[in-house]
C-alpha positions as CSV (number, residue, x, y, z in Angstrom):
1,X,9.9,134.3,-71.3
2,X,9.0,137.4,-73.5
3,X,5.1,138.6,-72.8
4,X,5.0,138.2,-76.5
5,X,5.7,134.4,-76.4
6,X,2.7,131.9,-76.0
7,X,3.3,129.4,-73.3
8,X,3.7,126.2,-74.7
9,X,4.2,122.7,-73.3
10,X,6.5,121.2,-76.1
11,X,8.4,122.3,-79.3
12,X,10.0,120.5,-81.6
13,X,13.5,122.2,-82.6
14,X,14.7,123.0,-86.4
15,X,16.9,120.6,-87.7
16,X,19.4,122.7,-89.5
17,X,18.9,124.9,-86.0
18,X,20.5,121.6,-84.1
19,X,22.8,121.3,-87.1
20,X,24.1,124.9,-86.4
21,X,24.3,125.3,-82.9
22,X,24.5,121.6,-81.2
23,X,26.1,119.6,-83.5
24,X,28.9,122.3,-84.6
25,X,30.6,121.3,-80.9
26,X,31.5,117.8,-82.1
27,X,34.2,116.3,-83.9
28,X,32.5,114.5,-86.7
29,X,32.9,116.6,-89.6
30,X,30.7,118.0,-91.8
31,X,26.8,117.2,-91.3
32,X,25.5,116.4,-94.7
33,X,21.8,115.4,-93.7
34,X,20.0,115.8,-90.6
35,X,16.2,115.0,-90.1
36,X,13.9,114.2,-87.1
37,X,13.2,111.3,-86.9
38,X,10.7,110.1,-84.6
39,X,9.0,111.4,-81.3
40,X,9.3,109.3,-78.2
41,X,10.2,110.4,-74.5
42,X,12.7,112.4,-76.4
43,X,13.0,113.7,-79.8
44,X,15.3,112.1,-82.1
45,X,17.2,113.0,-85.1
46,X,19.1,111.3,-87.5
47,X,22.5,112.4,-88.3
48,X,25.0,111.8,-91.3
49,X,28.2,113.2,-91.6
50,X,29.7,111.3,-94.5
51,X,30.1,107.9,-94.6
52,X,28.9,108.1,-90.6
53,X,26.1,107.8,-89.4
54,X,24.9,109.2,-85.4
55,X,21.6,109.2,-83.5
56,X,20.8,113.0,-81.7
57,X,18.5,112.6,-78.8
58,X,16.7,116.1,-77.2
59,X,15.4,115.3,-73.8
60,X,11.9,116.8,-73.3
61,X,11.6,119.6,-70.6
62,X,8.6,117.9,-68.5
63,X,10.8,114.4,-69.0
64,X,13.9,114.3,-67.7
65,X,16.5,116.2,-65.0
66,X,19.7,117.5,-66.1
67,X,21.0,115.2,-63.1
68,X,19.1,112.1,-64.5
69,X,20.1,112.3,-67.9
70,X,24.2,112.9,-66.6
71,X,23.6,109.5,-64.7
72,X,22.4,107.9,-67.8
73,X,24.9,109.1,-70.2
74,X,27.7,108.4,-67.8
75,X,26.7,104.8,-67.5
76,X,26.5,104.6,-71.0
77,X,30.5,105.8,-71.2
78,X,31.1,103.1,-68.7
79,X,29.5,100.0,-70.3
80,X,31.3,101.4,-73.7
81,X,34.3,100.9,-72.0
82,X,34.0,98.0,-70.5
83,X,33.0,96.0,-73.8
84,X,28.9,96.1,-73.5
85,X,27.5,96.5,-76.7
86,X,25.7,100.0,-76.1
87,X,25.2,103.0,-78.4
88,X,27.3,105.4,-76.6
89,X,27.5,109.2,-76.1
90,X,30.0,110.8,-78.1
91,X,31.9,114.2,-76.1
92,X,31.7,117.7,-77.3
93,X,34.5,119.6,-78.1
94,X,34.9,120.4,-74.9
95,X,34.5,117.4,-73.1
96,X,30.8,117.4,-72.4
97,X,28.1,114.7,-73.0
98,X,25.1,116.9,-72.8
99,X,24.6,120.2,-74.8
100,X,21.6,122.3,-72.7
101,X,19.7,124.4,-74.6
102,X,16.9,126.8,-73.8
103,X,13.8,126.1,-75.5
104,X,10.8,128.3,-75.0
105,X,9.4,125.6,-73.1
106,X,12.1,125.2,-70.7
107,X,15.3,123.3,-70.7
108,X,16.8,120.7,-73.1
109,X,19.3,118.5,-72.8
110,X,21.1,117.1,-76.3
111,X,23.0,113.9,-77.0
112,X,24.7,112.6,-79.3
113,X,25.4,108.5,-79.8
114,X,26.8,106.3,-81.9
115,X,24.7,104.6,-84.2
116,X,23.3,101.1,-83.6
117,X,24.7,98.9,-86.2
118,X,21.5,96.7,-87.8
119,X,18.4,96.5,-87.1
120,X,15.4,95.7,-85.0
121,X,14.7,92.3,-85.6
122,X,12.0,91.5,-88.5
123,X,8.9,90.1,-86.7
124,X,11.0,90.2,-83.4
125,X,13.3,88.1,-81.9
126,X,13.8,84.5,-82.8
127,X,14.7,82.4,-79.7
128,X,18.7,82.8,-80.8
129,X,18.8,86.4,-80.4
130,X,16.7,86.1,-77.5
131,X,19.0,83.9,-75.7
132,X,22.0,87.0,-77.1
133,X,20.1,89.2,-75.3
134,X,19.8,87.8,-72.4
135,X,23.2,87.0,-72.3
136,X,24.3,90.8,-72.9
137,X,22.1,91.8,-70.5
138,X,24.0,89.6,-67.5
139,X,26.7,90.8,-68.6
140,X,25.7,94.5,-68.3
141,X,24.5,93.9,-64.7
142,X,27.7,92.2,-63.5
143,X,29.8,94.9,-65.1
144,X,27.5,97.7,-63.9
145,X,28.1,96.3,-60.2
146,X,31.3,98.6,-60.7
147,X,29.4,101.8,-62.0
148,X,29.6,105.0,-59.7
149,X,28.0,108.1,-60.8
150,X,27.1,111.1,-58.4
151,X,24.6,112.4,-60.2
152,X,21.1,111.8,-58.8
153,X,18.8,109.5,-60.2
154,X,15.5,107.8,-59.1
155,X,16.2,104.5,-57.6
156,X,14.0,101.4,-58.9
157,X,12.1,100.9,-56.0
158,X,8.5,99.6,-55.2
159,X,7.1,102.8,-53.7
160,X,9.0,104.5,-57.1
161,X,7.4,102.4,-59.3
162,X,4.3,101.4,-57.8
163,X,3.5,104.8,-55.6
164,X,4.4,107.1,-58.0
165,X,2.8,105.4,-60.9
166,X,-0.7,105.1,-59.1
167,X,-0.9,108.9,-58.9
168,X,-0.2,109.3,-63.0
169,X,-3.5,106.7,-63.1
170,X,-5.3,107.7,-60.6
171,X,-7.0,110.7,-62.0
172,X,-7.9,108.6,-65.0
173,X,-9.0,105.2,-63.1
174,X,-12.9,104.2,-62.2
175,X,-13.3,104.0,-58.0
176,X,-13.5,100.2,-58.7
177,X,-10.0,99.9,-60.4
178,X,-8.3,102.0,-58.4
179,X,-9.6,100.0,-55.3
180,X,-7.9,97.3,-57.1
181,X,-4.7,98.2,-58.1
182,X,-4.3,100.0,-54.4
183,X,-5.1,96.2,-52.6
184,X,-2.4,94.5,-55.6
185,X,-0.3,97.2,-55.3
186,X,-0.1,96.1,-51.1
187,X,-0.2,92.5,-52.1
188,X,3.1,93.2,-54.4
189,X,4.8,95.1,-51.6
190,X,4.4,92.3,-49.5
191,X,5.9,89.5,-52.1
192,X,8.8,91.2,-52.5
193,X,9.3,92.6,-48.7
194,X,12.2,89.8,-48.5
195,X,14.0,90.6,-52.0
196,X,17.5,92.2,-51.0
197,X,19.0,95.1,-51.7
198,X,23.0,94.3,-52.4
199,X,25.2,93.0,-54.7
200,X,24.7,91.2,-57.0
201,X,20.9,91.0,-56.9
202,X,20.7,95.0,-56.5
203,X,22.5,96.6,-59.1
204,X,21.9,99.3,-62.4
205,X,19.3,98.3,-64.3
206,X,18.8,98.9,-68.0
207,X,15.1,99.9,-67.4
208,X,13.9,99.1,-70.4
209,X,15.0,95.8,-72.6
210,X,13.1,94.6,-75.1
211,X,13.9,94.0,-78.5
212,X,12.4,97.4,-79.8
213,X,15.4,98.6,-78.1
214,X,18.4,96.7,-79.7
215,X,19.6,96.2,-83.0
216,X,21.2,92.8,-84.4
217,X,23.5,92.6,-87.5
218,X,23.2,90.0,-90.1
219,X,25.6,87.8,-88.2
220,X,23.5,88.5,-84.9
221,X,25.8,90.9,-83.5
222,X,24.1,92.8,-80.6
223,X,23.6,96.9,-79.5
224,X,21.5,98.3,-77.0
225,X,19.9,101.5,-77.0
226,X,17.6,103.2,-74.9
227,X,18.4,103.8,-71.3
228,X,16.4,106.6,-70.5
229,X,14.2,104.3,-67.8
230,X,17.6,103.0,-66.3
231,X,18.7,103.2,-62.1
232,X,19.5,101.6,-59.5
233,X,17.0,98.4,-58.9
234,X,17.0,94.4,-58.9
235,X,18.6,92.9,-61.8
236,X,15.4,90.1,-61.6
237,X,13.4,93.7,-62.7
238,X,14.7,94.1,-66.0
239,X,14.5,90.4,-66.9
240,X,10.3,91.1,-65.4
241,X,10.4,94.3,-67.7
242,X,11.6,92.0,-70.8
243,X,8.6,89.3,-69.9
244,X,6.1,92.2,-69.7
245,X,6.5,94.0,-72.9
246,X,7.2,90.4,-74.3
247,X,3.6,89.2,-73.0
248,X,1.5,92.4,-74.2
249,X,3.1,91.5,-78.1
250,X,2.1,88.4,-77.7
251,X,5.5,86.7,-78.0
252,X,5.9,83.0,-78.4
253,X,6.8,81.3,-74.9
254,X,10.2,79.7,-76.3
255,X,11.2,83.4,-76.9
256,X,10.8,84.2,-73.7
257,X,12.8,81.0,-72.4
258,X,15.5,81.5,-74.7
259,X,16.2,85.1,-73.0
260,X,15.6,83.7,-69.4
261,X,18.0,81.1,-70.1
262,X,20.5,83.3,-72.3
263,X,20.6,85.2,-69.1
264,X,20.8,82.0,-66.4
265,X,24.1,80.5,-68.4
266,X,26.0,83.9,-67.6
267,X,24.4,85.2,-64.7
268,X,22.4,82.5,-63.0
269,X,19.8,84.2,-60.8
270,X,19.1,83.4,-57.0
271,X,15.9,81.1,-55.9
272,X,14.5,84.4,-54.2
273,X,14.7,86.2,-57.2
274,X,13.0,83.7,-60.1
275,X,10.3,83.2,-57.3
276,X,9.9,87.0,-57.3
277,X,9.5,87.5,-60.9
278,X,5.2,87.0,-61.5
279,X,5.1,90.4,-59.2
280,X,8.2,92.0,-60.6
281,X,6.4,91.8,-63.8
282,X,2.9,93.1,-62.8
283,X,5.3,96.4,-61.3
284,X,6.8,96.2,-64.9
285,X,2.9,96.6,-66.4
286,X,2.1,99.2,-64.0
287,X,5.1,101.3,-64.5
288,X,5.0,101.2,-68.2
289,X,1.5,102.4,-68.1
290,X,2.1,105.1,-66.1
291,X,4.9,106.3,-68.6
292,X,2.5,106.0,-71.7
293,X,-0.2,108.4,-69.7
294,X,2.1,111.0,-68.6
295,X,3.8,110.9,-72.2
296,X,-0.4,111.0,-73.7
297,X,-1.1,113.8,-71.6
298,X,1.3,116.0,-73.2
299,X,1.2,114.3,-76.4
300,X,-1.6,112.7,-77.7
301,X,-4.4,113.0,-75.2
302,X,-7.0,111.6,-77.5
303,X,-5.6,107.8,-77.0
304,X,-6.8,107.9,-73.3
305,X,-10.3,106.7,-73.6
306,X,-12.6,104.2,-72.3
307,X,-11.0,101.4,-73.9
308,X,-7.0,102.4,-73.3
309,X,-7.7,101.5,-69.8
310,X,-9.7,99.2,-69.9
311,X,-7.7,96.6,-71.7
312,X,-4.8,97.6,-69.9
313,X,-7.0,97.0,-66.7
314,X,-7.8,93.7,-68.0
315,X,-4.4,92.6,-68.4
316,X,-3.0,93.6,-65.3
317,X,-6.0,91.0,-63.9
318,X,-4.4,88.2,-65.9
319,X,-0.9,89.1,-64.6
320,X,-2.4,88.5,-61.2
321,X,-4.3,85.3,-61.8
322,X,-2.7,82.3,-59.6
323,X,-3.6,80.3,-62.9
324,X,-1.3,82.4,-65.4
325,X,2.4,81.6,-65.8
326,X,4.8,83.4,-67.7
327,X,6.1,81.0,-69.3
């Protein structure tokens, strides 16, 4: 980097920029609107080219690996082409399904996908597309039993998302919490010492499903979006990731047995893993909060206050309580 740059920890790149020198390498035609869209754990930026619309994602520097997003974008392929309802990468001109590009922050990776038809569902999901979801979701794990990608990628394990998560806290976390979390964190390990690691219970995960990540037609028709938290992990995970993010919105119980059972009548899970799940979803809480901090730290700093953690704190208690259920 020139002496006469500033360093900086994140930019956000010029539309007609992208429109020039990214989305020139693809076979769509002429782009007749781009805009960005919204900030996330990548940028986004809708596209039009005609009648078509496309989603562009930018990968943020501090984010993501070249080798994790190649992982991700290459199961995405595969599940488009094996029928799973998934906004897909499209391919460059020249075959690729990453663009890098050298920010003056460091290296970006751009993407560009198909566009989810629909919508997010108005006032989220009613217990019919819950149970469609769930459904897809089965589906996705027993077709990604088949899924073989080189490319590294972090594999959904406890000391992954329990280890690494604790140290993204930690700094921010009263001696009292942390002592807590470390001694449910050990309690966690333990309750799910005996959950296996093989087909079909260990298999790619999604990462991330809940129903701010798919879109449903009119006529209920399903995508999926939104794998940038996917791996390798226990299928019983992402059905403990759905109940999480589910729980903190304050979704009706019936919604949440609608998905669990949408998933049962395709892919019926094992006895080990439904007795699993109360933990699975308190690693689901502690993961996610460890992805909003390190995404506040470099974004929005200010929302990490007193009461950010302490009403996450608070909620991770009532995961734990041997009176709460999740359904």
């Amino acid at each position: 980097m020139s002496d006469q740059h500033f360093p900086i920890t994140y930019s956000t790149l010029a539309p007609q920029a992208l429109v020039d020198r990214v989305l020139s390498r693809y076979a769509v035609g002429e782009i007749t609107n781009c805009v960005f869209w919204m900030r996330g754990l990548s940028d986004i930026y809708l596209v039009e080219a005609g009648d078509h619309r496309y989603v562009l994602r930018v990968s943020h520097a501090h984010w993501r690996s070249r080798s994790e997003i190649e992982f991700e974008l290459e199961l995405l392929a595969f599940l488009h082409k094996n029928h799973i309802p998934v906004a897909y990468p499209l391919s460059t001109l020249d075959s690729k399904l990453a663009i890098e590009i050298s920010a003056l922050e460091g290296k970006r990776y751009a993407s560009l996908f198909s566009y989810a038809a629909g919508q997010v569902a108005v006032g989220d999901l009613n217990k019919l597309q819950a149970q469609r979801l769930g459904e897809t979701l089965a589906r996705l794990h027993k077709t990604a039993q088949n899924f073989h990608c080189p490319a590294d990628r972090p594999h959904l394990t406890v000391n992954y998302l329990l280890d690494d998560s604790l140290r993204e806290l930690a700094p921010f976390l009263k001696v009292s919490a942390r002592s807590y979390i470390n001694e449910a964190i050990a309690q966690i390990k333990e309750q799910l010492r005996h959950l296996p690691k093989e087909l079909p219970i260990w298999s790619v995960c999604w990462g991330d499903p809940h129903s701010g990540n798919v879109h449903f037609t009119e006529t209920n028709e399903i995508t999926l979006f939104d794998f940038d938290q996917c791996g390798y992990g226990w299928r019983a995970f992402d059905i403990a990731k759905f109940l999480q993010v589910t729980l903190q919105a304050g979704i009706s119980p019936s919604v949440r047995k609608a998905f669990l059972q949408g998933y049962q009548s395709t892919e019926p899970l094992e006895e080990i893993e439904l007795n699993c799940m109360q933990p699975l979803i308190q690693v689901a809480q502690i993961w996610s909060w460890a992805i909003s901090v390190k995404s506040a730290i470099v974004h929005n700093h200010s929302k990490l206050d007193d009461s950010y953690f302490h009403q996450r704190f608070e909620h991770f208690k009532m995961l734990r309580s041997p009176d709460w259920k999740p359904f």
